[in-house]
Structures are given as C-alpha cells and as structure tokens.
C-alpha positions as CSV (number, residue, x, y, z in Angstrom):
1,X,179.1,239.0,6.8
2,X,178.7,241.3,3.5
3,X,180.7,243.9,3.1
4,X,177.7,246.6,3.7
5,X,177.5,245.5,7.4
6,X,181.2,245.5,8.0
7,X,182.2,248.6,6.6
8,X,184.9,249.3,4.6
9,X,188.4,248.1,5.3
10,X,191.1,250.7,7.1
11,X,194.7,250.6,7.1
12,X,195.9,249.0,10.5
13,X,198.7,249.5,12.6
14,X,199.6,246.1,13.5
15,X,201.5,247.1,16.9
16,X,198.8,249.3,17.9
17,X,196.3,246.2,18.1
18,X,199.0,243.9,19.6
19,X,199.1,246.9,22.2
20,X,195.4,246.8,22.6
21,X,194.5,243.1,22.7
22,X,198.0,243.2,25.4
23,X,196.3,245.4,27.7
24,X,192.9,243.0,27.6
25,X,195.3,240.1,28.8
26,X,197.6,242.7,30.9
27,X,196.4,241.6,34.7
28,X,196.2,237.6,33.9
29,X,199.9,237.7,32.3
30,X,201.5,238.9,35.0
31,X,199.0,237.4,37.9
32,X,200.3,234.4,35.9
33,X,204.0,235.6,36.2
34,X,204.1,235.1,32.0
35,X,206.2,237.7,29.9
36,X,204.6,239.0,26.5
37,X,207.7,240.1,24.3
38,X,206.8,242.3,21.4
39,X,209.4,243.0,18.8
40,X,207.1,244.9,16.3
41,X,207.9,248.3,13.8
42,X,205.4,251.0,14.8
43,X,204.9,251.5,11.0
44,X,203.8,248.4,10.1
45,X,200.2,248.6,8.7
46,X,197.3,246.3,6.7
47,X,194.2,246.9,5.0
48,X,191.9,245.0,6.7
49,X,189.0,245.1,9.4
50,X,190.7,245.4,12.8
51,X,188.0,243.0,14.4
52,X,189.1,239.9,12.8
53,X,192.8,240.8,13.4
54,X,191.8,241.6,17.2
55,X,189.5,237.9,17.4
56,X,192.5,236.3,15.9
57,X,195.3,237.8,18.7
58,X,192.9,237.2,21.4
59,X,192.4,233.8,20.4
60,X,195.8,233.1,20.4
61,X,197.0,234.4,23.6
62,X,193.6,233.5,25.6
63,X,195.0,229.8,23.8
64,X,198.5,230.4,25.4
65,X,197.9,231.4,28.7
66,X,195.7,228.7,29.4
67,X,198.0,225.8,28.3
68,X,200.7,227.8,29.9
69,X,198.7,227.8,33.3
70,X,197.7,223.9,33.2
71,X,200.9,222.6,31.8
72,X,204.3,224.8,31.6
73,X,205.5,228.1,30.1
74,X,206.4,231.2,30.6
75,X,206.6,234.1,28.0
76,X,204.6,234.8,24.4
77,X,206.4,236.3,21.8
78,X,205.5,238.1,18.8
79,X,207.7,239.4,16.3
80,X,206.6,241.2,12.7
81,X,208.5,242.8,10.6
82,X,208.1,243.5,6.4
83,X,210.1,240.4,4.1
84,X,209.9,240.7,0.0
85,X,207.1,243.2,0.6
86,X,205.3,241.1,3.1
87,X,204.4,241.0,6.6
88,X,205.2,238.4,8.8
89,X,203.8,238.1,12.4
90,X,205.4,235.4,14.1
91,X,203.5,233.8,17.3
92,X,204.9,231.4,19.4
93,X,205.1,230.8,22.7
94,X,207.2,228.2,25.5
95,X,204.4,226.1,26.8
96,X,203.4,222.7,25.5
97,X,203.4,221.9,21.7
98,X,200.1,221.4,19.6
99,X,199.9,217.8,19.0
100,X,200.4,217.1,15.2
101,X,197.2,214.5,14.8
C-alpha cells in the first residue's frame, strides 16, 4: 500500500492495542478456560500504523487459541518493556511448539 492510502504514521500505545485486540478474543479465552497475562508499561509507544500491529496480535493469538484448543495449553503471555532504547514484546504461549522444519 503507498503511503497516500494509509495515512501517516501515529504514535501507539502498545498496551492500549494489546487491550483492544484482548477484548476481540475476550469471550473465546475464557469459554476456553485460557488465561491472557499482560505485563506491559502503559507508556510504551511506536510510530507506526496501528492496523498492522493489530493484524499481527490478532494473528498471533487467533494462532494460540486454536492450537491450544486441539492439542494442550492454557495461558498467553505477553510481556514488553523498553531494553538499550528498544522495545521488546515478548509472545509466547504453553501449548504445542512450532515444528522447527
């Protein structure tokens, strides 16, 4: 997509879109008796276009709870936090591993 179409990019809270992608998922995580543990500073921000952040998180935990549901697992955890001036958003979950082939 160019630029023109997408608009510009906007500083975004990083929790706030956790918190909004959490609420898509909210009735399925707990119909599926999985915990979604956030450990996240408010503050935390990235210029960016909140879409692809939101496709990306959804992704991910639409990924999660259906492994989790066919296999094992029971809780989704993302942490982020700031390191050497960057931000790290770490994903992981307790259901089965990705095969490495």
């Amino acid at each position: 997509l160019s630029i023109k179409k997408r608009g510009r990019k906007k500083e975004i809270l990083i929790a706030d879109v956790i918190n909004e992608v959490y609420r898509v998922f909210e009735e399925e995580l707990k119909k599926n008796d999985i915990k979604f543990i956030v450990s996240c500073e408010e503050n935390i921000a990235f210029r960016g276009w909140k879409e692809d952040f939101l496709i990306a998180l959804t992704n991910l935990i639409d990924n999660s709870i259906y492994w989790m549901t066919k296999f094992y697992g029971s809780s989704i955890h993302i942490d982020c936090y700031k390191e050497d001036q960057k931000i790290v958003i770490d994903y992981y979950n307790d259901g089965p591993p990705i095969d490495k082939e």
